[in-house]
N, C-alpha and C positions, 0 to 999 in steps of 0.2 A: 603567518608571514609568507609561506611558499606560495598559497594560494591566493596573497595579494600581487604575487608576482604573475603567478599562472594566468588570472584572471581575465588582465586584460588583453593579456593575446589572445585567447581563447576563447575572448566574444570580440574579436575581429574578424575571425574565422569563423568558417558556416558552420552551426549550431552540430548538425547532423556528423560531419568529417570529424568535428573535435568529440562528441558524444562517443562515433568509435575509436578514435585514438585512446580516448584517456579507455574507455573497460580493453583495451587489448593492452595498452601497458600497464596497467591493474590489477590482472590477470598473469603478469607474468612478473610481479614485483609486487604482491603482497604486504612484505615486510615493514616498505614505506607507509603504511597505515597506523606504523606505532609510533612515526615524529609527529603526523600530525592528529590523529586522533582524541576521543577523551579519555582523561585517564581516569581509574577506578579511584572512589572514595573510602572512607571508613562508615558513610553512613549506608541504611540498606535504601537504597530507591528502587525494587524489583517490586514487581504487579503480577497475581496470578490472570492471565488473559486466558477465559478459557479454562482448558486443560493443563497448560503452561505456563511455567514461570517467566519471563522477560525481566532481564537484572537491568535494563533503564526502562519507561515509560514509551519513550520514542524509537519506533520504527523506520525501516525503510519502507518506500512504498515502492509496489513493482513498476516496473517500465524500465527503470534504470538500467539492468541485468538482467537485458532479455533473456539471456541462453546457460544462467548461471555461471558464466565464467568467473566472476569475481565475489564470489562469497569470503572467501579467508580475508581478503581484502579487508570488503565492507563490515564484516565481525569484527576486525581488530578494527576498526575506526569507534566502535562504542556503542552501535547501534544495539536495541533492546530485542531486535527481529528483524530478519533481511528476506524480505519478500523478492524473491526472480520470476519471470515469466514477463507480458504475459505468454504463453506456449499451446501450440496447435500439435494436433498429432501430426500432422506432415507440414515441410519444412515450405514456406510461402515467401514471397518476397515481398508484401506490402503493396503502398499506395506507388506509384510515382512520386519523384523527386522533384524539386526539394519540400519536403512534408515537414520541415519541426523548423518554428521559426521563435524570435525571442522579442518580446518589449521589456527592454532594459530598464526605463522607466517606471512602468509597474512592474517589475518584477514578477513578472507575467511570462509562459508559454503557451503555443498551439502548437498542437501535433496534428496531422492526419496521417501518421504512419500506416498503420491498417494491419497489428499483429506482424508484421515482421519478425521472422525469427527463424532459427533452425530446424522446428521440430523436436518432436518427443525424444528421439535419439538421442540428437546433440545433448538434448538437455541432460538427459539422463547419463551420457559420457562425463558431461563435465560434475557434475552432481559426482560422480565416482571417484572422482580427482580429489575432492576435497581433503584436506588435511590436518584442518584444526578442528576444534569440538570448540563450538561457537555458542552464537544464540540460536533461540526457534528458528528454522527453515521455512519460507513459506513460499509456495508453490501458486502459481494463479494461473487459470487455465481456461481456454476460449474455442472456440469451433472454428474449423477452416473456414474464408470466403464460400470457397467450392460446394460446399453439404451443406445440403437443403435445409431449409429452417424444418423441416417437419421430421430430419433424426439429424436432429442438432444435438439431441440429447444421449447419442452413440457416442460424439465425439468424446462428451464432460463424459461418460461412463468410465470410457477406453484411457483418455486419462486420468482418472481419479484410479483407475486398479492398475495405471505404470507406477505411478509415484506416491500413493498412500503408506507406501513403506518405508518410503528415503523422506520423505515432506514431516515435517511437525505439525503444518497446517496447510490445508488445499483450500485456494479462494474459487469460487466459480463464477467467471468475470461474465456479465450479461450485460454491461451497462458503458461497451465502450462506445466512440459515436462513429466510428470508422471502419466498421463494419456493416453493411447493408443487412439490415431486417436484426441484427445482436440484440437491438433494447425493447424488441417485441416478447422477449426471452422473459423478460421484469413482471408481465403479466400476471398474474394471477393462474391459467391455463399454462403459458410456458414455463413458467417457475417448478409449476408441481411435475411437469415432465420431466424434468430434470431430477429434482431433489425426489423425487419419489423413487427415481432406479437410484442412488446413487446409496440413499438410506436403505437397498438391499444389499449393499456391499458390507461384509465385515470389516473393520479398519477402527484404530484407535485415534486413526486420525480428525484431529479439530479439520471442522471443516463450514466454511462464510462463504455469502455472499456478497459482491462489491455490486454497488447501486447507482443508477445515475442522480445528480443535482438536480435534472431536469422533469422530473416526474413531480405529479400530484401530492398533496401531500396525504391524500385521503388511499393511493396507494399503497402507500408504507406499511398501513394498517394492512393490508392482503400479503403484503410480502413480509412481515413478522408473524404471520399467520401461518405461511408456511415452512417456512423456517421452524417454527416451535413443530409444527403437524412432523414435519420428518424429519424432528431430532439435530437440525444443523447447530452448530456451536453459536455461529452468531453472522452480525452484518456487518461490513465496511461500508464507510459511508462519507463520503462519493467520490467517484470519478469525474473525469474532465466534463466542464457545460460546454454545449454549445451556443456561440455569438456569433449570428449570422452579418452582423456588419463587421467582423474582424477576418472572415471567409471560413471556407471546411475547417473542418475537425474539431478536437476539442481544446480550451484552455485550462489551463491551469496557474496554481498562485496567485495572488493577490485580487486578480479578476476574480476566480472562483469562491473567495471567502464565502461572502455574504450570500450566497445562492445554499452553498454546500451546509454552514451553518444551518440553516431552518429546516433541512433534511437531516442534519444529526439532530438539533431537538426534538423534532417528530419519533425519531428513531431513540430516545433516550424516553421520550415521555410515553412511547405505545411497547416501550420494554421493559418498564418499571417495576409489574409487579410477577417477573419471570426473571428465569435466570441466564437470557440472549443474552450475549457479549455484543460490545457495539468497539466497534476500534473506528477510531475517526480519522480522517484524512482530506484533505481538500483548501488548500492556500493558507494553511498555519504558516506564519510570517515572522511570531515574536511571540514572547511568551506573554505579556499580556492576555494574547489569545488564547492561548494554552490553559492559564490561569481561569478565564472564565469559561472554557468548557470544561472543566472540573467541577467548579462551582453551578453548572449546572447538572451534575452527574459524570460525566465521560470521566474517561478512565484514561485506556491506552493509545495509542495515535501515531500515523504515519506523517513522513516528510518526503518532497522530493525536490521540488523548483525550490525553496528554500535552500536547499540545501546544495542545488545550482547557483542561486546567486547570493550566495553566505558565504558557502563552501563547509569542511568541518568542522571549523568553529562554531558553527551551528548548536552543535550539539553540548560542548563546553560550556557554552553562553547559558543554556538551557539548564544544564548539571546545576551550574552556579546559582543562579536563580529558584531552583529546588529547594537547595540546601541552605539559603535565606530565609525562603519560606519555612522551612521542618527546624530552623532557629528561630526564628520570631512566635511560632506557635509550641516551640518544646516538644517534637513531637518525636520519637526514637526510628518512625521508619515511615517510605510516601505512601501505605496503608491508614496511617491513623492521618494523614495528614490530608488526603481526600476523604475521608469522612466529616474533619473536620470543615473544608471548605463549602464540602455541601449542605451541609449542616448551616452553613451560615448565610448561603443562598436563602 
């Protein structure tokens, strides 16, 4: 009810003004995340992702909470994992303005922010703040504009040994589009530059990488290759596409489904017979969707534009629809219940 109130003021106004208003009053009023959030059940819906347990299926996906300001927040809303970032080691201002625009219609965004954020610091100040004992943490981290693509791979280091010990999971973002030379990182050569220092670091930390939609699919194969080669936990998969007749940067939501989709199957079917984590992400709309990427193996899964133009109910909508499903098949918890869906694929 609040956020059919909020709603439509709040895409009267620019996307970008309302985006920081609401994480700065978020951040400083938490508590309103338990009128309107989900509430817990008696059944178990928790997934081991990883290393980790996640007590719903659905995630946050990063962008939302650049600077971690609002974690307690977004944990008491019901999410299963609350991804912050993405984060540079020093504090950048982005693209020019106005970079984040909305199609109401398809319940669609494009960003070309360009990493905007505070830096390692902030992050790590606000990160100290926290207060509750939540879900998983997770951390997603990118290289300055400024450093050269060729110790691009200093950046991910110096972050992955700030925060492998506050983070639950560190993403290593190679695949956004608003960065000049970022998705040259996805290679096969850049990949292992990366993940090869980062697997000399000691850390219990789960630790992914997020993928672009817009890649081959014959790449996948090279970058689950390396992945398994240095030990990473697993892949998100994917980030914003680029639509050059909609202008720069990247979209997301309902635009992005059907792109993003045939990058998680690729990604489900060239990780089959390993034990990579795939967490999905990329214009989940409705659970329908939800449903069939179950049915075709996925597991655990982020939200973001949805979860802009739904709002929290989002996640309730979702809960309910679970817990239909684990009645109609008798199932005691969402472990037996995606076995059984894939099983029926």
């Amino acid at each position: 009810m609040l956020y059919k109130i909020f709603k439509p003021i709040a895409f009267s106004l620019d996307p970008e003004f309302v985006h920081d208003q609401t994480i700065d009053f978020c951040s400083k009023h938490p508590h309103w995340a338990k009128f309107i959030g989900r509430k817990d059940l008696t059944q178990d819906l928790s997934l081991k992702v990883g290393n980790l347990k996640w007590d719903f299926p659905v995630g946050l996906a990063a962008g939302l909470d650049k600077n971690g300001q609002c974690y307690d927040f977004f944990s008491s809303l019901g999410f299963g994992a609350v991804e912050i970032g993405t984060v540079t080691p020093l504090a950048q201002p982005g693209n020019p303005r106005p970079r984040l625009f909305r199609y109401k219609n398809e319940q669609s965004l494009r960003n070309c922010m360009g990493f905007n954020n505070g830096g390692a610091q902030l992050m790590h100040d606000n990160i100290s703040r926290i207060k509750c004992k939540g879900p998983p943490l997770g951390i997603n981290i990118g290289k300055n504009k400024i450093t050269p693509d060729e110790t691009a791979f200093e950046d991910y280091v110096s972050l992955y040994d700030q925060f492998k010990a506050e983070a639950d999971y560190i993403v290593v973002n190679v695949s956004s589009p608003n960065t000049p030379g970022l998705r040259e990182h996805q290679s096969k050569m850049g990949l292992e530059s990366i993940l090869s220092q980062l697997n000399r670091r000691e850390s219990d930390c789960d630790l992914f990488v997020k993928i672009s939609p817009d890649i081959d699919l014959d790449s996948v194969n090279d970058i689950v290759e390396c992945v398994g080669k240095y030990g990473a936990t697993g892949i998100i998969a994917t980030n914003t596409t680029i639509m050059k007749d909609r202008g720069v940067g990247g979209i997301s939501g309902k635009l992005l489904f059907d792109k993003s989709q045939k990058i998680r199957q690729k990604c489900l079917d060239a990780t089959a017979s390993s034990d990579i984590e795939l967490i999905g992400v990329g214009g989940f709309s409705n659970f329908d969707q939800i449903e069939n990427y179950w049915r075709c193996g996925g597991r655990s899964l982020q939200i973001y534009s949805s979860f802009i133009f739904q709002g929290p109910q989002i996640l309730s909508d979702i809960q309910s629809r679970i817990v239909g499903l684990m009645e109609k098949y008798r199932t005691q918890n969402l472990e037996e219940l995606l076995l059984i869906l894939k099983e029926e694929k």
